[in-house]
VEXDO-857905 format. One line per field, with one value per atom (N, C-alpha, C, O): residue number from 1; residue in three letters; chain; x, y, z. Coordinates in steps of 0.02 Angstrom, whole numbers, always signed. Example, Ala and Ser with C-alpha at 12.3 -4.5 7.8 and 13.67 -1.06 7.14 Angstrom:
BEGIN
n = 1_1_1_1_2_2_2_2
res = ALA_ALA_ALA_ALA_SER_SER_SER_SER
chain = A_A_A_A_A_A_A_A
c1 = +660_+615_+660_+712_+642_+684_+645_+670
c2 = -284_-225_-165_-166_-112_-53_+2_+57
c3 = +390_+390_+390_+423_+354_+357_+394_+402
# end
This chain:
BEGIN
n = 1_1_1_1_2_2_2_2_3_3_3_3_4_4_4_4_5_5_5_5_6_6_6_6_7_7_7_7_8_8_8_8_9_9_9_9_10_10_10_10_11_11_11_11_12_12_12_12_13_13_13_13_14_14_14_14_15_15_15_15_16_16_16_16_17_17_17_17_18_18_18_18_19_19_19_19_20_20_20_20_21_21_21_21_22_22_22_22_23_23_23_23_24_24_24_24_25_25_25_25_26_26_26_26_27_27_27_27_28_28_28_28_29_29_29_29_30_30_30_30_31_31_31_31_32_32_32_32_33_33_33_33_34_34_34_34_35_35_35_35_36_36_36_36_37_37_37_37_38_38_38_38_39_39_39_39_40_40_40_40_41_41_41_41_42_42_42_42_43_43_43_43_44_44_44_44_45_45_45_45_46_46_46_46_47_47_47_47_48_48_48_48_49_49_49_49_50_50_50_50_51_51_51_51_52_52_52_52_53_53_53_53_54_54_54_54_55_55_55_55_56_56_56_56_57_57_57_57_58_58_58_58_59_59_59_59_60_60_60_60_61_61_61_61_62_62_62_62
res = UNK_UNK_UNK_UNK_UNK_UNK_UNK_UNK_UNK_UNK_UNK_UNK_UNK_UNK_UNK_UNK_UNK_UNK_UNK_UNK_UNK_UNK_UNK_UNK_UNK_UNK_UNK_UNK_UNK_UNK_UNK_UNK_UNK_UNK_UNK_UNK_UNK_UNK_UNK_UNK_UNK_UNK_UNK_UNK_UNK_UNK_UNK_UNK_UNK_UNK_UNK_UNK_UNK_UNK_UNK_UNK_UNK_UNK_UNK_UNK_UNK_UNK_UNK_UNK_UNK_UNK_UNK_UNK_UNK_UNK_UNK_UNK_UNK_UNK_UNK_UNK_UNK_UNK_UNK_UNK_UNK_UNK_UNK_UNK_UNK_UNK_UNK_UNK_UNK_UNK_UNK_UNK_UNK_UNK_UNK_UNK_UNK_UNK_UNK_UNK_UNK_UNK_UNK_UNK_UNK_UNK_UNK_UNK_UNK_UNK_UNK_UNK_UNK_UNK_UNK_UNK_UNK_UNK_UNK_UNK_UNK_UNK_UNK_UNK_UNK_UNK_UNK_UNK_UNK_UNK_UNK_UNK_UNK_UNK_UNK_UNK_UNK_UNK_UNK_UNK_UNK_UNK_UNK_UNK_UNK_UNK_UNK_UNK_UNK_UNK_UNK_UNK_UNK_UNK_UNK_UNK_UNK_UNK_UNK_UNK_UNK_UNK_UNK_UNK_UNK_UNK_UNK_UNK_UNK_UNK_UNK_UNK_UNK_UNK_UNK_UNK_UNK_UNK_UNK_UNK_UNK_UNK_UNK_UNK_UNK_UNK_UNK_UNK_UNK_UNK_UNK_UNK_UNK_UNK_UNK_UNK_UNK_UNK_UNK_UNK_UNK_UNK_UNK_UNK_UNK_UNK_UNK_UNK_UNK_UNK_UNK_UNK_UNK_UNK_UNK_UNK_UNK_UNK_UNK_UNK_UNK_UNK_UNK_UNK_UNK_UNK_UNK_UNK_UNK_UNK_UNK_UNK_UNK_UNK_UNK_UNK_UNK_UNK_UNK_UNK_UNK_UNK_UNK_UNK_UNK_UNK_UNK_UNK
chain = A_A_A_A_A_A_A_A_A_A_A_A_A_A_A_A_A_A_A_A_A_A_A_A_A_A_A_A_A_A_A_A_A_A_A_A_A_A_A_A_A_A_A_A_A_A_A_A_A_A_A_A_A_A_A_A_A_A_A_A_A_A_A_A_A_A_A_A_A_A_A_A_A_A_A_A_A_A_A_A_A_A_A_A_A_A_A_A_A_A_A_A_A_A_A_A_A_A_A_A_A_A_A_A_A_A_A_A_A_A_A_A_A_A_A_A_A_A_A_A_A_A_A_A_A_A_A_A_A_A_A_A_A_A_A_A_A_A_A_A_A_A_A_A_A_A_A_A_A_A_A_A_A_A_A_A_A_A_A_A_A_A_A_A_A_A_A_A_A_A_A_A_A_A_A_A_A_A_A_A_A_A_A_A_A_A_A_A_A_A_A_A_A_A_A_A_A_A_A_A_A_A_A_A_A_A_A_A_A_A_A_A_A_A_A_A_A_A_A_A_A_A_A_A_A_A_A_A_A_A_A_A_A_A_A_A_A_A_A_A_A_A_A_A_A_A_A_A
c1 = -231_-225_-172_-116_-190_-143_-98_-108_-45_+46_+29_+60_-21_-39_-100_-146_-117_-184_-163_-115_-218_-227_-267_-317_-256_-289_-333_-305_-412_-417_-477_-501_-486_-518_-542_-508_-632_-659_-642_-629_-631_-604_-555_-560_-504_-427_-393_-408_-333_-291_-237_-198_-255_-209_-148_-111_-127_-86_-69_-100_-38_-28_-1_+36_-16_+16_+57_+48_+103_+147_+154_+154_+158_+163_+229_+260_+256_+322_+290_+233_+385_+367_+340_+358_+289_+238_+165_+115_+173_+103_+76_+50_+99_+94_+133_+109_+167_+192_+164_+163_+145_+113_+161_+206_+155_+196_+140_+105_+134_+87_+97_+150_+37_+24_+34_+76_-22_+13_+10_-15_+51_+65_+48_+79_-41_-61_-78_-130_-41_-50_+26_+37_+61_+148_+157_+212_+99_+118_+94_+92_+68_+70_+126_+129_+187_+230_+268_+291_+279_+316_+287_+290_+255_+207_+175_+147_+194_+149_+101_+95_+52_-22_-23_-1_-61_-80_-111_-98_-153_-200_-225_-222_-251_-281_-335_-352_-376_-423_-393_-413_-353_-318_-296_-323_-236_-227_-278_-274_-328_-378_-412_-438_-400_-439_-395_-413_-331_-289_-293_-297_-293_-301_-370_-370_-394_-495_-481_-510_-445_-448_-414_-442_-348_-297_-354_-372_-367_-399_-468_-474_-518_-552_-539_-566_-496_-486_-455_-428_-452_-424_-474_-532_-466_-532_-494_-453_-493_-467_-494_-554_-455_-462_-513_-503_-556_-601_-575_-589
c2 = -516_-533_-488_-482_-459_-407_-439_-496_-406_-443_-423_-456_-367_-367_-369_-356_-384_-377_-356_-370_-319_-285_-349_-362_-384_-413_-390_-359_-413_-382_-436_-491_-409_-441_-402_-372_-405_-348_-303_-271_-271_-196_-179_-118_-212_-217_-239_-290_-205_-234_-304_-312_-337_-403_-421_-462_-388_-401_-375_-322_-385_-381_-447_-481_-470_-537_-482_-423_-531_-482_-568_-620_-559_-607_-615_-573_-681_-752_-808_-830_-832_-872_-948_-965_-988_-1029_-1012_-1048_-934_-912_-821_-777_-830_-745_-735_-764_-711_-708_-653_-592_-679_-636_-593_-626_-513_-477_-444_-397_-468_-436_-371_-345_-331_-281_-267_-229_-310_-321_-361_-415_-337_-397_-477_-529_-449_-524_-548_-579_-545_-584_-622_-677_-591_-613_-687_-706_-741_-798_-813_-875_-778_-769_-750_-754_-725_-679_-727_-775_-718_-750_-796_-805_-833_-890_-867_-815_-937_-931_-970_-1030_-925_-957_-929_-875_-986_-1019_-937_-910_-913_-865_-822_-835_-768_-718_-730_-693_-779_-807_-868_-869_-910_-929_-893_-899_-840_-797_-784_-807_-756_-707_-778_-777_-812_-860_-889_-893_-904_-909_-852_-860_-794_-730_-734_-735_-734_-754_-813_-806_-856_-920_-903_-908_-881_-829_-792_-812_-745_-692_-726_-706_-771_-797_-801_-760_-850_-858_-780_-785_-717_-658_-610_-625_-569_-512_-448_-432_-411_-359_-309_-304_-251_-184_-149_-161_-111_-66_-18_+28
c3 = -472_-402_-371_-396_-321_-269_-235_-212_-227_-218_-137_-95_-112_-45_-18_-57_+54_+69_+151_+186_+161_+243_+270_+237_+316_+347_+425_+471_+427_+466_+538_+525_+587_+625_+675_+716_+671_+714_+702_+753_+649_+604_+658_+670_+700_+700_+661_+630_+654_+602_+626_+673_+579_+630_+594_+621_+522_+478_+420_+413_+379_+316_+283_+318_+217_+203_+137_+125_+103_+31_+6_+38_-42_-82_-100_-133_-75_-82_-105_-110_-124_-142_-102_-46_-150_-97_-83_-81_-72_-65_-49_-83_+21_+51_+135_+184_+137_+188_+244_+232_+297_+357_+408_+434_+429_+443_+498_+479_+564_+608_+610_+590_+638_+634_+715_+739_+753_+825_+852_+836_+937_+954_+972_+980_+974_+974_+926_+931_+850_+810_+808_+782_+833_+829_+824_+805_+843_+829_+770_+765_+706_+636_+613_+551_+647_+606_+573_+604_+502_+440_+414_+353_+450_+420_+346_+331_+299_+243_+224_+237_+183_+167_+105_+84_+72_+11_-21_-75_+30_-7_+63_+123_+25_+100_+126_+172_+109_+146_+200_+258_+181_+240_+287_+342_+278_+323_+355_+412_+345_+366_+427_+483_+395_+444_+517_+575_+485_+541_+582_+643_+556_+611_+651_+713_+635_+649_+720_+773_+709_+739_+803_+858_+792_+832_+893_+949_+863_+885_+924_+982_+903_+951_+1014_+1052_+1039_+1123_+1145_+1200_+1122_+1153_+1164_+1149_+1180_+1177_+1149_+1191_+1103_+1064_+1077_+1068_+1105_+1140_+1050_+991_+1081_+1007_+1011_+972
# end
């Protein structure tokens, strides 16, 4: 299992998680993920989903 993962949404980048203790800690990439920043999750499919969820109500420049 990888100590990192790129997180991503609409092939924007919405993060990086690194692995702490608890789980994985989230380090936005930008600014509209910033209400992810430090938050930890269990695993990178959580993340990935909180970002997903995030990112719904916004519309993300291509």
């Amino acid at each position: 299992m990888s100590d990192t993962y790129i997180i991503e949404v609409g092939s924007q980048p919405a993060g990086i998680i690194v692995r702490a203790p608890g789980g994985y800690q989230f380090f936005a990439a930008s600014h509209h993920f910033n209400r992810l920043e430090g938050q930890i999750f269990r695993n990178a499919r959580e993340a990935e989903r909180a970002a997903r969820q995030l990112a719904s109500g916004m519309t993300l420049a291509a």
